[in-house]
C-alpha positions in Angstrom: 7.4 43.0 55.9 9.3 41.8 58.9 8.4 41.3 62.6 10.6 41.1 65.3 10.3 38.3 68.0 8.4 40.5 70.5 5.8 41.3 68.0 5.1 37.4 66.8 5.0 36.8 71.0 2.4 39.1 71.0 1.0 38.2 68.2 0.3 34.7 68.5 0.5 34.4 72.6 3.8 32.2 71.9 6.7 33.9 74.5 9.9 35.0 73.4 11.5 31.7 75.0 9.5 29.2 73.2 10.5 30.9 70.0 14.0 31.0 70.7 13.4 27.5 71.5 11.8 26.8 68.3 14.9 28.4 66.4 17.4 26.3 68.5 16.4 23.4 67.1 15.8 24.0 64.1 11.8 24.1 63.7 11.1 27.7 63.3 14.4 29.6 62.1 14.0 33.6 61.8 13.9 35.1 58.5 17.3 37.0 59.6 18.8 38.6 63.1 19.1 42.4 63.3 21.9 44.2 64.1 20.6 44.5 68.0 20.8 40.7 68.2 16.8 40.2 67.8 15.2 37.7 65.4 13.0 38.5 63.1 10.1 37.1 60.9 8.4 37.0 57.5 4.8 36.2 56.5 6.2 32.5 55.8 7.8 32.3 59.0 3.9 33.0 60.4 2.3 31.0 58.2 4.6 28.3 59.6 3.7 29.6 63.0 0.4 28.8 62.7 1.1 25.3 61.4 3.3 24.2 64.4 0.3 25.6 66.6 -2.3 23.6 65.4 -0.2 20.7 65.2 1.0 21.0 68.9 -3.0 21.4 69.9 -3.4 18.0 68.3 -0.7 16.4 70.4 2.0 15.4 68.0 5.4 16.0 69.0 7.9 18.7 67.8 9.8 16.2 65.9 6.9 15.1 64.6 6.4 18.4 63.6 9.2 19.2 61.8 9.4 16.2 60.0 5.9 17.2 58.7 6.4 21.3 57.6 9.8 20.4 56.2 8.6 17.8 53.7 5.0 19.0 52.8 4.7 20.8 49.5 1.2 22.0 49.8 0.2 24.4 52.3 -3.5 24.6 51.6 -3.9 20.8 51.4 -2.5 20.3 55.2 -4.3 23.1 57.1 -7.2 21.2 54.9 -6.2 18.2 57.3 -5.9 20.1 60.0 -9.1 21.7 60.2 -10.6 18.7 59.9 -9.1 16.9 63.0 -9.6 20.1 64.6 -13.5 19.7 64.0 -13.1 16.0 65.2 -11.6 17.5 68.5 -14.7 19.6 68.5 -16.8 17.2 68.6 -15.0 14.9 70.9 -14.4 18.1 73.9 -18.4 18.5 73.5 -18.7 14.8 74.2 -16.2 15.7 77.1 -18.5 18.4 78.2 -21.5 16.4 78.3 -19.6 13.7 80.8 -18.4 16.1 83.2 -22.2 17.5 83.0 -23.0 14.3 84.2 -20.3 13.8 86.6 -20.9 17.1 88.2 -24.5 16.3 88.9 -24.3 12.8 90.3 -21.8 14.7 93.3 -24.4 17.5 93.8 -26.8 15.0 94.0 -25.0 13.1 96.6 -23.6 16.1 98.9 -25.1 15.7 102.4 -22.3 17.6 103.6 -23.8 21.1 105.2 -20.4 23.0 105.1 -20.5 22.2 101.0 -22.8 25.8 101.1 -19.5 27.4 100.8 -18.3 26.0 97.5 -19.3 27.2 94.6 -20.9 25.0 92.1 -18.4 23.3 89.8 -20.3 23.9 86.5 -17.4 24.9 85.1 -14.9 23.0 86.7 -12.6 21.8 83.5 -12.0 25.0 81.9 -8.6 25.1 83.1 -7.7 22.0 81.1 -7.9 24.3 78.4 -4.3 25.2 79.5 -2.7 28.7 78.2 0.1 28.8 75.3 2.4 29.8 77.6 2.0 27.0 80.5 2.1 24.6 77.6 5.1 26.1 76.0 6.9 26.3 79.6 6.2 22.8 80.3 7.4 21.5 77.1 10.9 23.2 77.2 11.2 22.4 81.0 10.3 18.9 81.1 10.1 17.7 77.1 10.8 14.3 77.5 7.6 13.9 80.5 5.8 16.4 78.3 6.3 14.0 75.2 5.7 11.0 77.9 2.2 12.5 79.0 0.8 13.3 75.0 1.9 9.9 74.3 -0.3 8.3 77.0 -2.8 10.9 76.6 -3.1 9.5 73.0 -3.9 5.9 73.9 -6.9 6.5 76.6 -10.1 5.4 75.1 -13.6 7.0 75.9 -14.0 5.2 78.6 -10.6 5.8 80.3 -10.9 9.6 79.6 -14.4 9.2 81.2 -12.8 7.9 84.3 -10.2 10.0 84.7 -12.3 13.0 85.0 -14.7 11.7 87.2 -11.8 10.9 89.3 -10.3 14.1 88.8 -13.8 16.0 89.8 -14.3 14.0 92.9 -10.1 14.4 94.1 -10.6 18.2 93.6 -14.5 18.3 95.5 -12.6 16.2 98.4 -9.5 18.8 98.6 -12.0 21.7 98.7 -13.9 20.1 101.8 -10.0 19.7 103.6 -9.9 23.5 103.0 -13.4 24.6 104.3 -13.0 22.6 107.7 -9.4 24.2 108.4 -7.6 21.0 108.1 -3.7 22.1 107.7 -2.1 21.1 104.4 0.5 18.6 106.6 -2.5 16.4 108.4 -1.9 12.9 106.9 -5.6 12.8 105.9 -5.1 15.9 102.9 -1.4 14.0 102.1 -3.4 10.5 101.5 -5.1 12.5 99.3 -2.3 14.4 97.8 -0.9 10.9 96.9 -3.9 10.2 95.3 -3.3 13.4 92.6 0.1 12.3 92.5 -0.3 8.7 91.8 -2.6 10.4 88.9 0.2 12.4 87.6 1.8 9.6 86.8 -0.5 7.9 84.8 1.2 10.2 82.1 4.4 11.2 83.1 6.8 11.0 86.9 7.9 14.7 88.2 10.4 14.2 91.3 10.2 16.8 93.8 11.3 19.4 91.9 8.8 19.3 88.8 6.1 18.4 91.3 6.6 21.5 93.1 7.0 23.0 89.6 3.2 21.9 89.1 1.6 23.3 92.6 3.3 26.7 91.2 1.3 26.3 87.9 -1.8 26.3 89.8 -1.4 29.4 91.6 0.9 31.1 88.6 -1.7 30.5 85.7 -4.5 32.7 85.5 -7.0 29.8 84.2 -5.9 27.2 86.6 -6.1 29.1 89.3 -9.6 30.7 88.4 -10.6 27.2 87.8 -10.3 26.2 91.5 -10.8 29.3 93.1 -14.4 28.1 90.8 -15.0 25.4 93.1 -13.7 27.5 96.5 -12.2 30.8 96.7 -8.5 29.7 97.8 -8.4 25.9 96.8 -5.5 26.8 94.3 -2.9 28.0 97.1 -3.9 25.4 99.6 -4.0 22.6 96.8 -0.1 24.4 96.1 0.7 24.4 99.3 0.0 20.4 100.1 1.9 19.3 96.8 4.4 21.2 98.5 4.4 19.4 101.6 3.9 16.6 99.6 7.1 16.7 97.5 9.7 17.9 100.1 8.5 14.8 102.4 7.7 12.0 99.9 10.1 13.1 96.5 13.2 14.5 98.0 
């Protein structure tokens, strides 16, 4: 049986571009191309789907990738690998979990701020980091060699430096939601200090110019999780935290 490339999109949440992308170089090659033009798949072309998948939600890179599925000889004996760092990452994200819990009640605990009644409480607040297929897959094919850049540095924080960085990130988010609630406009220096304070962030793991910085602030309006995820903390943080990368980018990147 054979699928065609809009059925394995649907299928596996992949898009259409990501798999042409995959063909292109040579990492995921169709079964055969119809006579309309479209590629199609077989069961092993799936199965080899499904492989690529959990490799990229492990972090290693597509060559990586390739160099793996096209010299392994038994199928079984990898996804046995795989499901056991993906129990390891388990573990780890509930560790993760357990931190922000922590993080997240040291800053209710220290809110003396009375217009904070209008943000909701950020329980929840690093769902979004669970990104979507399709954000990831964009990313990759728009920026590969910062995407590569940031899994790299990703891969080398320890405990403690992932520990930081989401406290940081908590506390950068909390003080952009307070800019919104008083009205402050997205241009006042005081939100752009703290704009630069994201950005400067950003580039712990890879460098966007203005461009792929403004390609960022449209993520978080664009993707349905981001944007619940700070609309979580106040309804409308997403398009003003947008809006002031904007600003942010056409003054300080262009």
């Amino acid at each position: 049986m054979a699928w065609s490339i809009a059925d394995v999109a649907r299928m596996s949440g992949v898009t259409s571009r990501t798999l042409r992308h995959y063909d292109e170089i040579g990492l995921l090659p169709p079964a055969g191309i119809g006579s309309n033009g479209h590629r199609y798949y077989e069961e092993a072309g799936l199965l080899r789907l499904q492989q690529i998948l959990l490799m990229r939600e492990l972090g290693v890179g597509l060559r990586e990738i390739r160099a793996v599925l096209d010299s392994q000889v038994d199928q079984v004996a990898v996804l046995r690998e795989h499901h056991q760092r993906l129990l390891a990452e388990r573990n780890r994200l509930e560790t993760l979990a357990r931190t922000v819990g922590r993080t997240i009640a040291e800053l209710e605990e220290g809110k003396d701020n009375t217009d904070m009644k209008k943000i909701n409480r950020p329980e929840n607040l690093f769902e979004g980091f669970e990104h979507s297929d399709e954000h990831e897959a964009e990313a990759r094919e728009r920026w590969p060699e910062h995407w590569e850049q940031s899994q790299q540095a990703v891969a080398t924080m320890t405990a403690e430096d992932t520990e930081r960085w989401q406290r940081e990130a908590t506390a950068q988010m909390i003080r952009m939601a307070e800019f919104m609630v008083a009205g402050t406009p997205v241009a006042d220096p005081a939100v752009q200090a703290e704009v630069d304070v994201h950005y400067q962030g950003v580039c712990r793991f890879w460098t966007p110019n203005a461009a792929a910085y403004k390609g960022l602030a449209r993520t978080y309006i664009d993707d349905p999780q981001f944007r619940a995820n700070f609309d979580k903390i106040a309804e409308g943080l997403a398009a003003y935290q947008c809006d002031a990368m904007t600003v942010y980018a056409e003054a300080r990147l262009s």
